[in-house]
C-alpha positions as CSV (number, residue, x, y, z in Angstrom):
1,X,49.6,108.0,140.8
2,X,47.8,110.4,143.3
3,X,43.7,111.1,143.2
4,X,42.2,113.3,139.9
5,X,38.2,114.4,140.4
6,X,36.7,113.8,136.8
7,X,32.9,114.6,136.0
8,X,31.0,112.4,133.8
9,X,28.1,114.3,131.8
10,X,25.5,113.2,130.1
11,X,23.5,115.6,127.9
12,X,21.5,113.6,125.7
13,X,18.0,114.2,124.4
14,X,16.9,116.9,127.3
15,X,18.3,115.8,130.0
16,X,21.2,117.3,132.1
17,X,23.1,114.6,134.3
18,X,25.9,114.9,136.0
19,X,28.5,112.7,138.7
20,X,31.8,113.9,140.3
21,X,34.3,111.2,141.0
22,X,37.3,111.0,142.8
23,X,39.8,107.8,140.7
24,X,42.1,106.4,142.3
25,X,44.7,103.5,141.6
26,X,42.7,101.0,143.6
27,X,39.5,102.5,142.0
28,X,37.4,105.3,142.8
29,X,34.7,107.3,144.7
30,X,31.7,109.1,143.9
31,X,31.5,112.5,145.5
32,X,28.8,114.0,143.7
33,X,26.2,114.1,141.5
34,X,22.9,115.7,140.5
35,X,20.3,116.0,137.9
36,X,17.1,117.7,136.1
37,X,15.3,117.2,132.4
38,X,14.3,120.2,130.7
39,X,10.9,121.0,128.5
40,X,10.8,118.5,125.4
41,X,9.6,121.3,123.8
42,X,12.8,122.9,123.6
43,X,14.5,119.4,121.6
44,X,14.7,120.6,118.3
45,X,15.4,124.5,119.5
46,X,18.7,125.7,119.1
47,X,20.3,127.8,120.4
48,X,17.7,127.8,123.1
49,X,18.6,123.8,124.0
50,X,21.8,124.7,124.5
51,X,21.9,127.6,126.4
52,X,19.2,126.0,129.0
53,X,21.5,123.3,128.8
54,X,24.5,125.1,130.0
55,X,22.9,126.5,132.5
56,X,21.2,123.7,134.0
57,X,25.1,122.6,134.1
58,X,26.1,125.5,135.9
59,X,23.1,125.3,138.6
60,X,23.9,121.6,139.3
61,X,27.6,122.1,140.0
62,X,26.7,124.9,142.1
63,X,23.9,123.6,144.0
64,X,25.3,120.3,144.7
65,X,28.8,121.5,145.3
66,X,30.8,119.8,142.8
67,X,34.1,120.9,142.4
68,X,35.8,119.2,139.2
69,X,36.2,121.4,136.1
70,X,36.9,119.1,133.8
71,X,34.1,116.4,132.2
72,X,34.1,113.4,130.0
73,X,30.9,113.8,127.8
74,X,28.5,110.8,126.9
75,X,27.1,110.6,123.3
76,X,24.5,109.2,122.1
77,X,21.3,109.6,119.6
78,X,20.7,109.8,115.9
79,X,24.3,111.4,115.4
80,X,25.9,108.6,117.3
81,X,26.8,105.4,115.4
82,X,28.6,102.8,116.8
83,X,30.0,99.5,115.5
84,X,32.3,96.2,115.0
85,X,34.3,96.4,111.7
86,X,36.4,93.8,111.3
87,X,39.6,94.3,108.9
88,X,43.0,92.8,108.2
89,X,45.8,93.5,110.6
90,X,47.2,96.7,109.1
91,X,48.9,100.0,111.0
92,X,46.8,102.2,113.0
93,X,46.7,104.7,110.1
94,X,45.8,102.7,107.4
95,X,43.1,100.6,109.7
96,X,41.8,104.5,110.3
97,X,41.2,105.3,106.6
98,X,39.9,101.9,105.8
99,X,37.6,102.6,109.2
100,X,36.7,106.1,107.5
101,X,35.5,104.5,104.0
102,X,33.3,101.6,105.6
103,X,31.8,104.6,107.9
104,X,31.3,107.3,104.5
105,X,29.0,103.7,103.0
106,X,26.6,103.3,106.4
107,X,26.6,106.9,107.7
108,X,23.3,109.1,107.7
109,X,25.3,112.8,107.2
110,X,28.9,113.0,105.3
111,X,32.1,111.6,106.9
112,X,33.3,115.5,106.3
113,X,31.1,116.1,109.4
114,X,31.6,113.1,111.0
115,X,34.5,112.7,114.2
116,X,35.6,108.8,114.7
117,X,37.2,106.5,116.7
118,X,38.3,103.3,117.1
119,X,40.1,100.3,119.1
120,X,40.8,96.9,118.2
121,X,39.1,94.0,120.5
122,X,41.6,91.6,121.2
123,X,40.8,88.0,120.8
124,X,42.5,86.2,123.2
125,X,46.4,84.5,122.2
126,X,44.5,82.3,119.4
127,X,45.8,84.1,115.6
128,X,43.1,85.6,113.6
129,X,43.4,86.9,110.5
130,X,41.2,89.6,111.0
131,X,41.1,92.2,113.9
132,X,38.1,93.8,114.8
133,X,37.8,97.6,115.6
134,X,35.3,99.0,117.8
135,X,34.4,102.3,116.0
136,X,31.9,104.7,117.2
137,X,31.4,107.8,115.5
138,X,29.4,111.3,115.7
139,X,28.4,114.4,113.8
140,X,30.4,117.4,114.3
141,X,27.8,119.1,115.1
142,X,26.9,117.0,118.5
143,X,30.8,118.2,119.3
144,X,30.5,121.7,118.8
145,X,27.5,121.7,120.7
146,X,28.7,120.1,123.6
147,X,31.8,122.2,123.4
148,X,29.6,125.3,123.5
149,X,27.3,123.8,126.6
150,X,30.6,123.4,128.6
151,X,32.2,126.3,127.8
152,X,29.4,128.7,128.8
153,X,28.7,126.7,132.3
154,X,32.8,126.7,133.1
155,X,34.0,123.5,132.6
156,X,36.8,121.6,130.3
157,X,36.0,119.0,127.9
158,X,38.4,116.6,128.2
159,X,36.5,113.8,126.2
160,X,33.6,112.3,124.5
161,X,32.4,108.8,124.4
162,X,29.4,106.5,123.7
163,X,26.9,104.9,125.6
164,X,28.2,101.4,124.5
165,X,31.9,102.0,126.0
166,X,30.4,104.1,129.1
167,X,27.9,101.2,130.3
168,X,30.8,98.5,129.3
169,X,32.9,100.2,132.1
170,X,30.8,100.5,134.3
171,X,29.8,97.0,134.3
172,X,32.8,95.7,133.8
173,X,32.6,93.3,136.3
174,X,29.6,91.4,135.5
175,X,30.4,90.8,132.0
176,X,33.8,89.5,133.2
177,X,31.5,87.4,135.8
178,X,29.4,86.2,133.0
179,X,31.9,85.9,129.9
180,X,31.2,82.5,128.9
181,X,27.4,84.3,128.2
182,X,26.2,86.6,125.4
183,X,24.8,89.5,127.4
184,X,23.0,92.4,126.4
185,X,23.1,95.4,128.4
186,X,20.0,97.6,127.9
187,X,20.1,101.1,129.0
188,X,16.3,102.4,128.9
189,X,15.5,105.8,129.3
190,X,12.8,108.5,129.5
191,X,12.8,108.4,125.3
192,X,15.3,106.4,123.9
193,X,16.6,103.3,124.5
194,X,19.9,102.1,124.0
195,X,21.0,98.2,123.0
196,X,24.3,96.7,123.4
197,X,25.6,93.3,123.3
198,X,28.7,91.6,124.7
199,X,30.3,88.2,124.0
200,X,32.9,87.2,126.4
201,X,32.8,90.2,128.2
202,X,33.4,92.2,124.8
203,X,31.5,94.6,122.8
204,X,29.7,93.3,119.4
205,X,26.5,95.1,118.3
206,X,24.5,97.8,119.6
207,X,21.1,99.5,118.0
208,X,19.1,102.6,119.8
209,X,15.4,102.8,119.5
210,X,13.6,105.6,119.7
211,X,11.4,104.3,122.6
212,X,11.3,104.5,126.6
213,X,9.8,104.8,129.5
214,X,7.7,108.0,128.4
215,X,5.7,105.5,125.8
216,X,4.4,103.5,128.6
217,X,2.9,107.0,130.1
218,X,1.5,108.0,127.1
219,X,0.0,104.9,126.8
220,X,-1.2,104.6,130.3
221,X,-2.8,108.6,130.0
222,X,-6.6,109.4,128.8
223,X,-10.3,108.4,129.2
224,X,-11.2,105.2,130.8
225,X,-14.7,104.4,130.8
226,X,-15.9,101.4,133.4
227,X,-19.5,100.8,135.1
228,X,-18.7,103.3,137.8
229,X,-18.2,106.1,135.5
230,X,-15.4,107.7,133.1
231,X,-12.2,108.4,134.5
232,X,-9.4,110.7,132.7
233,X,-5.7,109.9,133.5
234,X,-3.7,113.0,132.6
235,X,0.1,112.3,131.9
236,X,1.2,113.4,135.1
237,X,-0.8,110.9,137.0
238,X,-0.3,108.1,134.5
239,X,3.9,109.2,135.4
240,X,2.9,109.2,139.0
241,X,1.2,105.7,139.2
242,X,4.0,104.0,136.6
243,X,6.5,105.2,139.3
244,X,4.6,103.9,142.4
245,X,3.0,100.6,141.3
246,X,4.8,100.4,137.9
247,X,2.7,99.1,135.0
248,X,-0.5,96.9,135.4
249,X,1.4,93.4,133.7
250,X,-0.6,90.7,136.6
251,X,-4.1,92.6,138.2
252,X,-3.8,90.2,141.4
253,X,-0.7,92.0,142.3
254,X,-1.6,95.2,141.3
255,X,-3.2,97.9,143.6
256,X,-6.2,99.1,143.5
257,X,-6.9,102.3,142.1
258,X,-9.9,104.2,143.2
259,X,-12.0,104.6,140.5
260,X,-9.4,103.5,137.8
261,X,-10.7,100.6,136.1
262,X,-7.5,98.3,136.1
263,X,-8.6,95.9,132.8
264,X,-8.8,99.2,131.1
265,X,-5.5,100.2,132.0
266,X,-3.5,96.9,131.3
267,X,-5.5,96.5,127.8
268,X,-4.0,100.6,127.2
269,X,-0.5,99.8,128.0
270,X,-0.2,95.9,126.8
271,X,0.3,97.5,123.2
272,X,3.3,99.8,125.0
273,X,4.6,97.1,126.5
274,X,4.4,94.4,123.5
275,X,6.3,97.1,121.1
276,X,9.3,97.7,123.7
277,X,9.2,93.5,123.7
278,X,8.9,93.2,120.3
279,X,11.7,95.7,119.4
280,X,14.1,93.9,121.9
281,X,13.3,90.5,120.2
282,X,13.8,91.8,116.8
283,X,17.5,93.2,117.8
284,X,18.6,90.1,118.9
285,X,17.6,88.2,116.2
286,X,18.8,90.6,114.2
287,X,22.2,90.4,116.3
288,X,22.1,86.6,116.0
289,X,21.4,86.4,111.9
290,X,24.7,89.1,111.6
291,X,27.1,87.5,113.8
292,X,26.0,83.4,113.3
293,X,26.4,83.7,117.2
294,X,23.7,82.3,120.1
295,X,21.4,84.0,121.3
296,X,21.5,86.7,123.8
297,X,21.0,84.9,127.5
298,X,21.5,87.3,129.6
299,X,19.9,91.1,130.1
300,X,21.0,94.1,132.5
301,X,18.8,96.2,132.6
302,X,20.1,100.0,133.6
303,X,18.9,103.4,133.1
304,X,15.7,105.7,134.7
305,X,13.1,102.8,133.1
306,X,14.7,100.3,135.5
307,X,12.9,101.4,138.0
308,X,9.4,100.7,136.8
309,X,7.8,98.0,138.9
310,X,7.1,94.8,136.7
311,X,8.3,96.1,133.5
312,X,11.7,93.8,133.9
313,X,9.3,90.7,134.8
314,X,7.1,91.5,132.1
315,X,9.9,91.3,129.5
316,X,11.9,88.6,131.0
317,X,8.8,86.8,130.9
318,X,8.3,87.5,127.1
319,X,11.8,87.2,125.5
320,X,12.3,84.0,127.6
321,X,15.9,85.2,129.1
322,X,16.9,86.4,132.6
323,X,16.3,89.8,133.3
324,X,18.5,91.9,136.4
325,X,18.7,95.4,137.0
326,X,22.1,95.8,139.0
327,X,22.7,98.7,141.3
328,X,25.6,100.7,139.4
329,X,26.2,101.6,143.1
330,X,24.6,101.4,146.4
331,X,21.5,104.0,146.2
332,X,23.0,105.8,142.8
333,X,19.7,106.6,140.4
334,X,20.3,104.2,137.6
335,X,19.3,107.6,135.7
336,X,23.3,108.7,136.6
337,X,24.4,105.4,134.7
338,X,25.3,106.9,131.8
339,X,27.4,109.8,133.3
340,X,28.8,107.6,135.7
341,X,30.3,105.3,132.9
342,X,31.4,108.3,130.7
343,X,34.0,109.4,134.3
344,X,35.3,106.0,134.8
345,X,35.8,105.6,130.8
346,X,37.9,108.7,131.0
347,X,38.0,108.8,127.3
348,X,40.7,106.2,127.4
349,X,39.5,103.7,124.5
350,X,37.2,106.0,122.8
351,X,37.8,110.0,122.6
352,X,35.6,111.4,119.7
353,X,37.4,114.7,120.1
354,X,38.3,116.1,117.0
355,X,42.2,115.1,116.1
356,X,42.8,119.2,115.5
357,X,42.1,119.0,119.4
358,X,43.0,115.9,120.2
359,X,46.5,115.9,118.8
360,X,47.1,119.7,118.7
361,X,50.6,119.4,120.0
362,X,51.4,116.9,117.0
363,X,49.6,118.3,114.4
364,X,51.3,121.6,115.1
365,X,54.4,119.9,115.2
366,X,53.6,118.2,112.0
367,X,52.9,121.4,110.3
368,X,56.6,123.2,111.0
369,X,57.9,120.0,109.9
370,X,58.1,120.9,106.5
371,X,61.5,121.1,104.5
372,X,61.4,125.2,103.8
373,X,60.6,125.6,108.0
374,X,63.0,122.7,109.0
375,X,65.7,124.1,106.8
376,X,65.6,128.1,108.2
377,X,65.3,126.3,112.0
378,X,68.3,124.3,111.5
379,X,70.3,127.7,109.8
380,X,68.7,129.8,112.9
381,X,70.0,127.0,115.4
382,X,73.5,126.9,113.9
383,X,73.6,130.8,114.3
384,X,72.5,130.9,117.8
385,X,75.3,128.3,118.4
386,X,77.8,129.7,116.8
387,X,77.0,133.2,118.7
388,X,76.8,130.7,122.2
389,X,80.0,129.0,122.0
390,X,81.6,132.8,120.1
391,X,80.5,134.8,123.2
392,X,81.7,131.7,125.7
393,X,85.0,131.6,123.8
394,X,85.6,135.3,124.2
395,X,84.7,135.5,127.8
396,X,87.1,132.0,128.5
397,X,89.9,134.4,127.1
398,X,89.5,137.2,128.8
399,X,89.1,135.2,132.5
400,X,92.4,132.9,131.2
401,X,94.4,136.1,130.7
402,X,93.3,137.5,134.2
403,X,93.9,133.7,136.0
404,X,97.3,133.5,134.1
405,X,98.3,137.3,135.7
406,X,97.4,136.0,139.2
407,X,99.1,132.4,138.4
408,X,102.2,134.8,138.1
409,X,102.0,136.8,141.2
410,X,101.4,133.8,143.1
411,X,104.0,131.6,141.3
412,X,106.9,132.5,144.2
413,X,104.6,131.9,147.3
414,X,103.6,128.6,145.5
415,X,107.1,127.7,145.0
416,X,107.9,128.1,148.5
417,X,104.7,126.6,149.8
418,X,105.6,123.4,147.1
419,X,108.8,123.4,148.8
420,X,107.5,123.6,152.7
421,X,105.3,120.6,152.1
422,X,107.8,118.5,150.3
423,X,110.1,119.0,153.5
424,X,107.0,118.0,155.7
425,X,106.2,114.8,153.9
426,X,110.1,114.0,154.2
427,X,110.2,114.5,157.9
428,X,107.0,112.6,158.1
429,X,108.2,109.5,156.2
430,X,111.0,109.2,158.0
431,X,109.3,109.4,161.7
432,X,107.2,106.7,159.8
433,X,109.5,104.5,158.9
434,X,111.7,104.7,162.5
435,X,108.0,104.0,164.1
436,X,107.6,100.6,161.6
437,X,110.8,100.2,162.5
438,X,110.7,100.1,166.2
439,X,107.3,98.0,166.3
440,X,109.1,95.5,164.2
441,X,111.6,95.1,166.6
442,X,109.6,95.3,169.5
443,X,107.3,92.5,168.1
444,X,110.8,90.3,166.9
445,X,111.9,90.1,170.5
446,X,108.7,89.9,172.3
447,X,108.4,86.9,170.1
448,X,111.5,85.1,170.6
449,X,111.4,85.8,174.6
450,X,107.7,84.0,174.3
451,X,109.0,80.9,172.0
452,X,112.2,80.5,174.4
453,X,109.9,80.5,177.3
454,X,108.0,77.8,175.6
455,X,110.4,75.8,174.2
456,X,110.9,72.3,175.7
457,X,115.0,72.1,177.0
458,X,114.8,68.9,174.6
459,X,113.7,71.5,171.9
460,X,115.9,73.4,169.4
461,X,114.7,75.9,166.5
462,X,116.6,75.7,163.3
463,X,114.8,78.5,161.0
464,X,112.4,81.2,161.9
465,X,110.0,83.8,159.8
466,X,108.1,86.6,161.0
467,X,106.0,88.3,158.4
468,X,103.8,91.2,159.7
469,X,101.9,89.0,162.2
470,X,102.5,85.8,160.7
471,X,105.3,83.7,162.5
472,X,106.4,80.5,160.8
473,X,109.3,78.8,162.6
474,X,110.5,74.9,162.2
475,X,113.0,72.7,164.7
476,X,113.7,69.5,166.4
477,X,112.6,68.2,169.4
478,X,114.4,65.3,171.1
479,X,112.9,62.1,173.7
480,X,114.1,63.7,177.3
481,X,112.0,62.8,180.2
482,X,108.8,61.8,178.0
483,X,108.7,60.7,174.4
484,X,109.5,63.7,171.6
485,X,106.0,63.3,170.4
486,X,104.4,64.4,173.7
487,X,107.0,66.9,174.6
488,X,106.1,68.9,170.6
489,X,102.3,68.7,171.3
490,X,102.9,70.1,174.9
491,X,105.1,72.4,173.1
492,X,102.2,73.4,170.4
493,X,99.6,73.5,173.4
494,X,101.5,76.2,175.1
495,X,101.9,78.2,171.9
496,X,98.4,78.3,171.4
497,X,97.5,79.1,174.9
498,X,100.3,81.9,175.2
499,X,98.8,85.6,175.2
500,X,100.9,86.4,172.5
501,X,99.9,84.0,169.9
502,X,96.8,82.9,167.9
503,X,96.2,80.9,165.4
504,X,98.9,78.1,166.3
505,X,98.6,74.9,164.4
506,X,101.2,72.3,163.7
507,X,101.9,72.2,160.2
508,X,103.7,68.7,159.9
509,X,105.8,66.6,162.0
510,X,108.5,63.6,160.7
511,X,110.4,61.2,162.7
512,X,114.2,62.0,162.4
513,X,116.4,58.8,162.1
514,X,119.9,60.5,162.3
515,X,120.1,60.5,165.9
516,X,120.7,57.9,168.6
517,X,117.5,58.8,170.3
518,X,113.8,59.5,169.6
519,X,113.6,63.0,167.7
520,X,111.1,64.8,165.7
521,X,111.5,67.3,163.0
522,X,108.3,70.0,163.4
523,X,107.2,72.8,161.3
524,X,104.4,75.5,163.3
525,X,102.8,78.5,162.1
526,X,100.5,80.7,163.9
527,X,100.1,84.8,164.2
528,X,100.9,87.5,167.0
529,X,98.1,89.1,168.1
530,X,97.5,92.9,167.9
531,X,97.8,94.8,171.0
């Protein structure tokens, strides 16, 4: 499979995030990418969201020259639900409509506007009677409005997915590294923040709060009163100091601040801080009570709050478990997480495109599969074969009738040409047969003039054979001036070492009895080489 760019998009709350990659078989390459959040103001405004959406879209994949037209779309949100439902093993339709009425009992909005889907989690070879299907879900709506945003800045949707399966992608590798651990990924941004947990490198719960990193500058903005005077953070400076230093968890470590009384500011946060903790602690025992599973013992933590200084110590410290914030890639944002899983997902588990879009070609197939349309093809197609093989038919006879009138002008000449060749093959099987001949003889008395030369005096052939090359020839050979035993292996030796022969072996000798002196009867085969 040859290279495909793919853009990853992620558009929720305000934000507009985007990544271009390049997937390959071995894996894949980030070309591009680029970013910007738009006024909160304009959340609950629509159409206006979406316009200023779309062309935030269009500015990005201008300005940072990304070239891809076609996007997989994160989801996420109070239309987004995602969970495990675990079911008896049934067919993928009937698993879908058991999937539908679980989701119609736990859904905020009615499953008429709700698009799902689903994939079982396998288990491992041990049998289970139950599978379990991770289903995530959204409201039409969130489609249609993600359809619109594309379509106005130029690009295809080719997907949509959720924050659970996009991180789970992307991190693919360090749950596999970690499977014998329960780890939760946490993906922590500007407003929201987004819980999932994995056990053995599989998806099993996820919540989303309705907190992030913009609580902590809240928190850190407004009067401060110390000795030295009053002080008023405003929320851009309370943004800018949370990026640079982070938040005030441990003073001795923490900058110093001008005028900004530091006890002040720690005691304004610590509440910030303490809910975030609180919330995380509540999940997992929540997490823990619903699956009878241990406890989560292991945190990545992703997303733009990953960056704050301390804030990863501070809740490490306070939920007693190992906190890491792993690079997605070297000197990526952790902001792009999202968008980044949503390419690599390509919408391969999880597509919540609706099936009227998703399926078009079957659906529509579906739809002229019905006995009244099925029936008037299948007449059609019968007529437009009868016509076919009709009009072939007609044009067979009419070039058979004008082949037959040449077959008879040409009958004579082929007659005499018929007879011409004939004649030819005669004359050449009989020059054939003289030239076999001639070799045949020509190789018989070669042969014999070789064996007489050969032959001891003592020496007399009774029967010889000559097939093709193979000579075959048997005799007696009587005591002379040496014993017959030497004179026939002498004999044999000369064979083989003649020009003419090859092959020579003595196939049996026996003592004859029937004469007054030593004799041998001998049987030797051998071939005459080719010239």
């Amino acid at each position: 499979m040859g290279s495909r760019s793919l853009l990853g998009i992620d558009l929720r709350v305000t934000s507009v995030k985007v990544v271009e990659i390049d997937r390959r078989d071995s894996g894949f390459t980030l070309k591009n990418w680029g970013m910007t959040e738009l006024p909160y103001q304009l959340l609950d405004k629509h159409p206006q969201l979406e316009d200023a959406k779309a062309d935030a879209l269009k500015k990005i994949l201008i300005s940072n020259q990304l070239r891809s037209r076609e996007a997989i779309v994160v989801a996420g949100g109070s239309d987004t639900f995602v969970k495990l439902f675990s079911l008896p093993g049934l067919p993928r339709t009937e698993a879908a409509e058991a999937i539908k009425w679980k989701l119609a009992e736990e859904l905020p909005f009615p499953i008429e506007e709700a698009i799902f889907d689903f994939y079982p989690i396998t288990k491992g070879p041990a049998f289970t009677e139950k599978v379990d299907y991770l289903t995530a879900c959204i409201h039409r709506k969130y489609y249609l409005e993600a359809v619109y945003i594309l379509a106005k800045a130029g690009v295809k949707l080719l997907g949509m997915t959720v924050l659970p399966d996009a991180i789970q992608e992307l991190f693919r590798p360090e749950l596999v590294k970690s499977a014998d651990k329960i780890t939760s990924i946490i993906y922590m941004g500007k407003r929201t923040t987004n819980i999932s947990i994995f056990r053995q490198g599989e998806f099993e719960f996820n919540r989303e709060l309705n907190i992030g990193g913009e609580n902590l500058t809240h928190a850190m903005s407004g009067v401060l009163v110390s000795p030295e005077g009053r002080v008023e953070l405003t929320t851009e400076e309370a943004e800018r100091i949370k990026v640079e230093h982070g938040v005030p968890v441990n003073l001795d470590e923490f900058p110093k601040l001008g005028a900004i009384p530091l006890t002040q500011l720690q005691a304004m946060v610590r509440p910030a801080l303490e809910k975030i903790q609180s919330e995380l602690a509540r999940t997992f025992e929540y997490y823990k009570g619903q699956t009878g599973e241990g406890s989560v013992n292991r945190i990545l933590l992703t997303g733009g709050s990953s960056l704050t200084p301390h804030l990863k110590e501070f809740l490490s410290e306070a939920l007693g478990i190992p906190i890491t914030a792993p690079e997605p890639l070297p000197k990526l944002n952790p902001r792009l997480t999202a968008a980044l899983g949503a390419a690599l997902s390509g919408g391969r588990r999880l597509n919540l495109l609706p099936p009227e879009v998703k399926y078009r070609w079957k659906l529509t197939a579906l739809k002229f599969l019905k006995p009244q349309y099925l029936v008037a093809a299948f007449v059609g197609a019968l007529a437009l074969v009868y016509v076919f093989f009709w009009l072939q038919a007609f044009t067979l006879i009419h070039e058979l009738a004008a082949i037959q009138k040449k077959m008879e002008e040409y009958r004579p000449r082929i007659a005499r040409l018929d007879a011409i060749e004939k004649s030819s093959k005669e004359q050449e099987q009989r020059k054939l047969t003289m030239r076999t001949f001639e070799n045949k003889r020509t190789k018989v008395f070669r042969t014999f003039e070789e064996v007489s030369r050969l032959i001891p005096q003592s020496a007399a052939l009774n029967s010889f054979n000559l097939n093709g090359n193979d000579i075959h020839f048997w005799g007696i050979v009587f005591r002379q001036t040496d014993t017959a035993e030497n004179l026939l292996s002498r004999f044999v030796l000369r064979l083989s070492t003649s020009p003419l022969f090859e092959g020579v072996g003595l196939v049996q000798a026996a003592k004859n009895s029937d004469y007054g002196t030593e004799a041998f009867n001998f049987e030797i085969s051998g071939k005459v080489r080719e010239k």
